[in-house]
N, C-alpha and C positions, 0 to 999 in steps of 0.2 A: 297804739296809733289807730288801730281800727275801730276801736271802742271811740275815741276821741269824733272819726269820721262818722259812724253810724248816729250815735248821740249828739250831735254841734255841740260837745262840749266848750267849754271858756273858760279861765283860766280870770277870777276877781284875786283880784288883790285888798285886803282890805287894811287900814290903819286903826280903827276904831268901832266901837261898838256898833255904831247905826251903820257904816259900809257892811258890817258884817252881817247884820239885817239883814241889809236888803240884799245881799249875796244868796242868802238862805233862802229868802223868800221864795228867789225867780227858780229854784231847783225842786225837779219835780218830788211828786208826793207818791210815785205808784214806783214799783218796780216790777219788771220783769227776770223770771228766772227761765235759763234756758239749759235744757238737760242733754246732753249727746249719749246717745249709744255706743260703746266701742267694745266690740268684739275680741277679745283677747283667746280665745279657744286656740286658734290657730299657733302663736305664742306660746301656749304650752300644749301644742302637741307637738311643738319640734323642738324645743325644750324637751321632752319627755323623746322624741327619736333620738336626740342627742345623748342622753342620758345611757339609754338602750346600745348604739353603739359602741358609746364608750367601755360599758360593759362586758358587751360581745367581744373587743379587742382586750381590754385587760384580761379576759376567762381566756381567750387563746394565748397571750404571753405566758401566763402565770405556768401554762399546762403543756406549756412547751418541751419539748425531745431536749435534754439536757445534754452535754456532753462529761464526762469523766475527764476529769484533768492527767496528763499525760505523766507514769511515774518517771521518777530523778534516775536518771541514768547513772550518775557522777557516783561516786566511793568514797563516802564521808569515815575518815580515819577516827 
């Protein structure tokens, strides 16, 4: 839609060869290319903080104080 507003574009319809002409004709001949900058750094470096954390918590689960399971009291005959 903003493309349509900045350019007045229009919208031909054509039937046949000469409508198609002159459809063609009236469209320009130059184009313009417009290039945007975007910054992604940011992006991955909380990405990569994210990462780091995750890490930091699995090394402390993994390396966790275990508990010994408590033995069978019971008198298996």
């Amino acid at each position: 839609m903003q493309i349509s507003r900045t350019t007045a574009a229009r919208s031909n319809r054509a039937q046949d060869h000469s409508q198609l002409s002159r459809a063609l004709a009236h469209l320009p001949t130059a184009f313009t290319i417009v290039r945007k900058h975007v910054d992604l750094a940011a992006w991955f470096a909380a990405g990569g903080g994210l990462l780091i954390a995750a890490a930091v918590a699995l090394s402390l689960w993994w390396n966790r104080a275990r508990r010994r399971p408590a033995p069978a009291t019971g008198a298996d005959p």
